[in-house]
N, C-alpha and C positions, 0 to 999 in steps of 0.2 A: 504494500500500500504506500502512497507517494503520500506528503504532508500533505497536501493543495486537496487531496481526496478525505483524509482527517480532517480539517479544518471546514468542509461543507457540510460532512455528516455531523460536525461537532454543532454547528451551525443548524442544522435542521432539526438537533434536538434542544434548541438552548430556549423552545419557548414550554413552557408550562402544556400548554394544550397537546402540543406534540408530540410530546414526550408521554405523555397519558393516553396519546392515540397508539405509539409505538409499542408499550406496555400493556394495554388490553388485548392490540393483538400480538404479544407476543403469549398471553396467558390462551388464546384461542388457538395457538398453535395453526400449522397447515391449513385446517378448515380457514380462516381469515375468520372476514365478518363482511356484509356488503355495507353501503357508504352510509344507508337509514337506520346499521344495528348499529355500527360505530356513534351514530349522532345520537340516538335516543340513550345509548349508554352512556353517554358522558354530557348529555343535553347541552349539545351544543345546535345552533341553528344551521341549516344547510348552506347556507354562504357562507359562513363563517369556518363549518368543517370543508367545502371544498378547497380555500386557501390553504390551509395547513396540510387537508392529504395530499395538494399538488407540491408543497413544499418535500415532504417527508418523500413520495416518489420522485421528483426530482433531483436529490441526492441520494437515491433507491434502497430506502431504508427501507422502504413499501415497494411490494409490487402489486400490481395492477393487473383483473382480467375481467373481460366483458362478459357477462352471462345472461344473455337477451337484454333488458333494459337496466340491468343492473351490474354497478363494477363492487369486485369483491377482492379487499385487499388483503394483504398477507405481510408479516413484518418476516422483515428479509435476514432471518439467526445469522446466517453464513457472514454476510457482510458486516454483522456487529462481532460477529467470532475473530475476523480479518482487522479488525479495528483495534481490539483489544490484542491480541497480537501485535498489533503494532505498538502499541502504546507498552507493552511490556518487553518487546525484544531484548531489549537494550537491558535488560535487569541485572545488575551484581555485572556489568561488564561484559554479558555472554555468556555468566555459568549463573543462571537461577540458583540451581542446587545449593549455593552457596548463601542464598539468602533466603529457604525457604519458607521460613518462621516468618518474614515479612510478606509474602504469599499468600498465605491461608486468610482465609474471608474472617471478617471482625464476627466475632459472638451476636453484639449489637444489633450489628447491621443484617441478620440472618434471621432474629427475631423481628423486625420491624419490618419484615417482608409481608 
């Protein structure tokens, strides 16, 4: 992953609403949700959730498929797996193992999920 492609996806998640649309569907897994389960779920109005899904797919956080009159979107695991990877590469200098205590997910932050 190149920075310029970090810096958009960091971007498309840096609003509140976004970040709550990428997160419910990431909890609906594969199936997605189409564009009126995503809105009543987070009650947000249709104009307002069309800006932000076009944001979130256009840094393809989201993909997008048409099914008769309705699009149903799916949050895209691979490309945040590729993110995060990036963002860790570099850890302990190129030997993780070496830091792995600083790795492991906060207690905290596992309960507040």
């Amino acid at each position: 992953m190149e920075n310029a492609s970090a810096v958009k996806i960091f971007e498309s998640l840096s609003s509140g609403i976004r970040l709550e649309i990428y997160r419910l569907l990431v909890r609906t897994g594969p199936q997605g949700l189409v564009a009126g389960e995503i809105g009543a779920a987070l009650a947000l109005p249709p104009t307002n959730l069309s800006f932000h899904l076009k944001a979130l797919t256009h840094s393809q956080m989201l993909s997008v498929v048409q099914e008769g009159r309705f699009l149903r979107y799916r949050a895209n695991l691979a490309l945040m797996q590729e993110l995060i990877s990036y963002l860790n590469a570099e850890c302990c200098s190129g030997h993780p193992e070496l830091c792995a205590e600083l790795c492991q997910p906060l207690a905290c932050a596992a309960s507040s999920v």
